[in-house]
Z-matrix of the N, CA and C atoms (Angstrom, degrees):
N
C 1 1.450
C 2 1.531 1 108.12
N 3 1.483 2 115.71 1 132.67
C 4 1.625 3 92.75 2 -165.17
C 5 1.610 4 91.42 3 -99.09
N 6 1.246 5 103.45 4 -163.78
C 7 1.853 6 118.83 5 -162.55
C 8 1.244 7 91.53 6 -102.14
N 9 2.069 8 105.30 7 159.30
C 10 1.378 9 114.78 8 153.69
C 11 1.484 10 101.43 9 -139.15
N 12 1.221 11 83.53 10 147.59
C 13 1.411 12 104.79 11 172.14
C 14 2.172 13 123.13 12 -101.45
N 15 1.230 14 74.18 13 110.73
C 16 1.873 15 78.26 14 164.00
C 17 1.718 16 122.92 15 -103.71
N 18 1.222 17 106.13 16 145.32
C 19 1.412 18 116.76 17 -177.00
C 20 1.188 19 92.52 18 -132.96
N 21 1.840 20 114.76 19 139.76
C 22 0.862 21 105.36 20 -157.25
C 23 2.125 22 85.82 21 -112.69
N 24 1.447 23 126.48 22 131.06
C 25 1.463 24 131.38 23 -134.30
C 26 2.144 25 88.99 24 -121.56
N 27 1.028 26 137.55 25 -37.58
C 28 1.085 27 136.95 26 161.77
C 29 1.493 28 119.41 27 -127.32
N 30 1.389 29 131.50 28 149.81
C 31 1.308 30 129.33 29 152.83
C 32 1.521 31 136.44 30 -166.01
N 33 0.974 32 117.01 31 144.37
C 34 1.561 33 125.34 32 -161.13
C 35 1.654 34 101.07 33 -137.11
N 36 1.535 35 127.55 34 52.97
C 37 1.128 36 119.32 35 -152.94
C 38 1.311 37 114.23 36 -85.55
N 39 1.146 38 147.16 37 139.11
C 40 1.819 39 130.87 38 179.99
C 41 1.804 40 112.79 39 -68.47
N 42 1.238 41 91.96 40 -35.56
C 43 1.753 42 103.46 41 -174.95
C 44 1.211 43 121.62 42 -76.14
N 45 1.361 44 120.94 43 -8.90
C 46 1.530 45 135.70 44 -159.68
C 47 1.777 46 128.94 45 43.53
N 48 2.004 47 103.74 46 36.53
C 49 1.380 48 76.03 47 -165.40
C 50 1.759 49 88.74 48 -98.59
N 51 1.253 50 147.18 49 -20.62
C 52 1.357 51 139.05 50 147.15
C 53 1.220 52 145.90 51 -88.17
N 54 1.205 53 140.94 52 123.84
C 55 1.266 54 164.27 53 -79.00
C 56 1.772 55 100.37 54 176.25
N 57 0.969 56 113.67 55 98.88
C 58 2.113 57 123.92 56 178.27
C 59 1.465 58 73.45 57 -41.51
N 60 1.675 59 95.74 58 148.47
C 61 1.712 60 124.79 59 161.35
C 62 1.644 61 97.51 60 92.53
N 63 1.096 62 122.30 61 -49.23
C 64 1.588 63 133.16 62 177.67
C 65 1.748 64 107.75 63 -24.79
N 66 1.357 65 109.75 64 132.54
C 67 1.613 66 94.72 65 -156.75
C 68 1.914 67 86.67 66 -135.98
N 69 1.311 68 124.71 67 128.55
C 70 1.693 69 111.92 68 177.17
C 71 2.102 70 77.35 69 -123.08
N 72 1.694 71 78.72 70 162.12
C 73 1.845 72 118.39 71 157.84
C 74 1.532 73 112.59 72 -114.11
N 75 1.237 74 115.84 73 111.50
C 76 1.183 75 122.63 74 177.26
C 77 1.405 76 119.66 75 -114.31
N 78 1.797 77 107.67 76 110.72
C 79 1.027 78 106.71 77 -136.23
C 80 2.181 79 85.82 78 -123.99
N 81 1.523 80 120.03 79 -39.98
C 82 1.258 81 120.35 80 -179.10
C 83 1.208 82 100.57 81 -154.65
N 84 1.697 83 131.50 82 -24.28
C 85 1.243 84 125.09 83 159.57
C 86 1.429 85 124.35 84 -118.28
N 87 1.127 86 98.92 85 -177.35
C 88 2.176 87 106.05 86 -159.51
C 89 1.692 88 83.70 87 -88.88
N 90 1.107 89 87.91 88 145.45
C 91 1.667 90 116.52 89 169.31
C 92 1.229 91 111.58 90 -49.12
N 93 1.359 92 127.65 91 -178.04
C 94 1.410 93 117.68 92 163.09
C 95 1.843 94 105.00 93 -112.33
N 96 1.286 95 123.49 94 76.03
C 97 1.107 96 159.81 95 86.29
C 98 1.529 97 149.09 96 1.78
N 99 1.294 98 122.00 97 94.54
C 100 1.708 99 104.84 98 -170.11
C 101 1.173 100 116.07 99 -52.91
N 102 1.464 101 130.84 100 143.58
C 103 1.282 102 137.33 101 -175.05
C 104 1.683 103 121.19 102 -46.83
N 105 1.849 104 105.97 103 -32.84
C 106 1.773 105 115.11 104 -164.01
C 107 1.276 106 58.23 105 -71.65
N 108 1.514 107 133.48 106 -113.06
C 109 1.430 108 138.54 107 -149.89
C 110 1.379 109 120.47 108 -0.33
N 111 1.832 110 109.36 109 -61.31
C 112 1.386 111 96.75 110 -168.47
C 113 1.869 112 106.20 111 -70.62
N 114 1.084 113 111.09 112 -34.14
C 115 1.386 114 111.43 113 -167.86
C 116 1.780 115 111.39 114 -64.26
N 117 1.409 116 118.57 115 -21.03
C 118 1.232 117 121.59 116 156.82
C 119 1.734 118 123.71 117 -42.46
N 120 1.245 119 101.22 118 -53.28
C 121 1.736 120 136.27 119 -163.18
C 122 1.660 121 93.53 120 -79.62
N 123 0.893 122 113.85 121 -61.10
C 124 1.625 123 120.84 122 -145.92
C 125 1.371 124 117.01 123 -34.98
N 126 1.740 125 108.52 124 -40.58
C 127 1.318 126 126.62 125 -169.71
C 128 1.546 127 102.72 126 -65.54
N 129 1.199 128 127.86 127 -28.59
C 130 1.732 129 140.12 128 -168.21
C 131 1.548 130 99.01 129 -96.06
N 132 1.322 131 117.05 130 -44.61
C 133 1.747 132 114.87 131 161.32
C 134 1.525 133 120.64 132 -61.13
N 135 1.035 134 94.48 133 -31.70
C 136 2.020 135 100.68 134 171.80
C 137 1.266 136 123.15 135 -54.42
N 138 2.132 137 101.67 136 -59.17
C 139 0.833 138 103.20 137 163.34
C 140 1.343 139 159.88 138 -72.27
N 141 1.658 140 99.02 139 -19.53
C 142 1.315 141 103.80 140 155.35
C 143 1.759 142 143.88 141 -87.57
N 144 1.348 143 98.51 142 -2.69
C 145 1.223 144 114.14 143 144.57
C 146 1.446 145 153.28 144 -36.17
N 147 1.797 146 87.40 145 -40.07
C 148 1.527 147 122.27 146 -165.85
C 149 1.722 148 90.07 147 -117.16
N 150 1.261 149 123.00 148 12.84
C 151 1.555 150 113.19 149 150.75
C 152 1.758 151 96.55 150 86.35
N 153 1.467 152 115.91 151 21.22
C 154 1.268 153 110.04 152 -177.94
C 155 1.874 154 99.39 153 -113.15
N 156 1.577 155 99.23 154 162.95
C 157 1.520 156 116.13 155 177.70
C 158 0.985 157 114.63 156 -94.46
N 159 1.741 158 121.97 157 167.03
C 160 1.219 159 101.94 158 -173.24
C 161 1.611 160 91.93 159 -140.88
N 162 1.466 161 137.80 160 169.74
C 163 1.153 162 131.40 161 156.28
C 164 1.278 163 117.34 162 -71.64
N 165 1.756 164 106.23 163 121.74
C 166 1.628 165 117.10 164 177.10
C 167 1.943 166 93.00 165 -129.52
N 168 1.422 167 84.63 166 111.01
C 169 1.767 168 92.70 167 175.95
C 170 1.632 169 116.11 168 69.60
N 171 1.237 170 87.01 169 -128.76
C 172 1.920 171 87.27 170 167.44
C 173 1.500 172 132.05 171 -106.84
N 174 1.882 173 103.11 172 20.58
C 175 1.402 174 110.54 173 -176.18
C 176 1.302 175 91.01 174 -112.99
N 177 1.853 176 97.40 175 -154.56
C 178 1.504 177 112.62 176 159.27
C 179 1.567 178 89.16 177 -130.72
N 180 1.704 179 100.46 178 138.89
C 181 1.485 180 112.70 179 169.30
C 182 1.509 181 101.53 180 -130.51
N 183 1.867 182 106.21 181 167.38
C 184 1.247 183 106.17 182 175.25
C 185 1.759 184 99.26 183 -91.71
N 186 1.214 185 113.69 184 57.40
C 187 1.818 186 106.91 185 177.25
C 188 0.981 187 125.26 186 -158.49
N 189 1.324 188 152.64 187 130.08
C 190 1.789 189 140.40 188 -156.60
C 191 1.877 190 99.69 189 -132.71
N 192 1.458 191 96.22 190 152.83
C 193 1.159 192 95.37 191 154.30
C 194 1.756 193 115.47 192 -107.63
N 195 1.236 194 107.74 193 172.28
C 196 1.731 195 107.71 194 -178.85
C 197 1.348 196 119.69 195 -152.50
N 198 1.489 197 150.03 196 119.66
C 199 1.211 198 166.80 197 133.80
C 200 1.374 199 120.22 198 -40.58
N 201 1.813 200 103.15 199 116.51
C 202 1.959 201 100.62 200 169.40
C 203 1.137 202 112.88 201 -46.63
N 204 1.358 203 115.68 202 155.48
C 205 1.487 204 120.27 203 156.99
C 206 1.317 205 114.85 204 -46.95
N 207 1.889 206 129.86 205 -54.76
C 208 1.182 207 146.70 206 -165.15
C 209 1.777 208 89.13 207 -65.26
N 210 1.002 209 115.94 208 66.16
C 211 1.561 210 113.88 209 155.62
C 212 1.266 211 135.40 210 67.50
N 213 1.534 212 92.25 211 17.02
C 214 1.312 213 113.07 212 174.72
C 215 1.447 214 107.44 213 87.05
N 216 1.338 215 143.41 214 21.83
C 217 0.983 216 131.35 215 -153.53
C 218 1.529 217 116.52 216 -94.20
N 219 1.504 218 111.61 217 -19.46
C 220 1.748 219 108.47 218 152.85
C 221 1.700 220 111.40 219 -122.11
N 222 1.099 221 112.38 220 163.90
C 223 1.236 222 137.80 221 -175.88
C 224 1.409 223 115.71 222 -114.51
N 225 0.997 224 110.63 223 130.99
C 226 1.671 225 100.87 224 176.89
C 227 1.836 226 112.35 225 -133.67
N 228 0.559 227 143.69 226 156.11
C 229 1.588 228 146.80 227 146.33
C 230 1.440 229 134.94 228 -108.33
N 231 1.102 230 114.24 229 140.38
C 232 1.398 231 129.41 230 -157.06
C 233 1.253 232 120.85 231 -108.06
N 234 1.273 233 144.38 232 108.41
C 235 1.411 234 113.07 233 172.16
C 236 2.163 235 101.38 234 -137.98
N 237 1.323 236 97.30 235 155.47
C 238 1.604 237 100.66 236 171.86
C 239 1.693 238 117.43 237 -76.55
N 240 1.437 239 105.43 238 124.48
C 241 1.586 240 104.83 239 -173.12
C 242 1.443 241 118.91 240 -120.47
């Protein structure tokens, strides 16, 4: 199963568990990450896990970006490594 990497690219979090620059490998378990967050993501970590593409813009890449539920208030990016 290969790895992904998240970086975490904006944040304004209320809970304090991400911090811009904050970088995880997700390799069989969830980051330490709030759950709404990870459960947003997961489906795009699944899939690229499992060697699948995803739509980024007007291609297909192996990498996503993603928005909290709470209003967008972090950003993260994704890519297969």
């Amino acid at each position: 199963m290969a790895k992904v990497k998240l970086k975490v690219i904006e944040s304004n979090c209320r809970c304090g568990y991400c911090n811009a620059g904050d970088e995880y490998i997700v390799e069989d378990l969830c980051p330490p990450i709030c759950h709404e967050l990870w459960n947003c993501m997961y489906p795009f970590v699944y899939t690229l896990q499992n060697g699948g593409m995803l739509d980024y813009g007007d291609k297909k890449a192996p990498m996503f970006d993603v928005k909290c539920p709470d209003e967008g208030r972090v950003v993260i990016h994704g890519e297969r490594i």
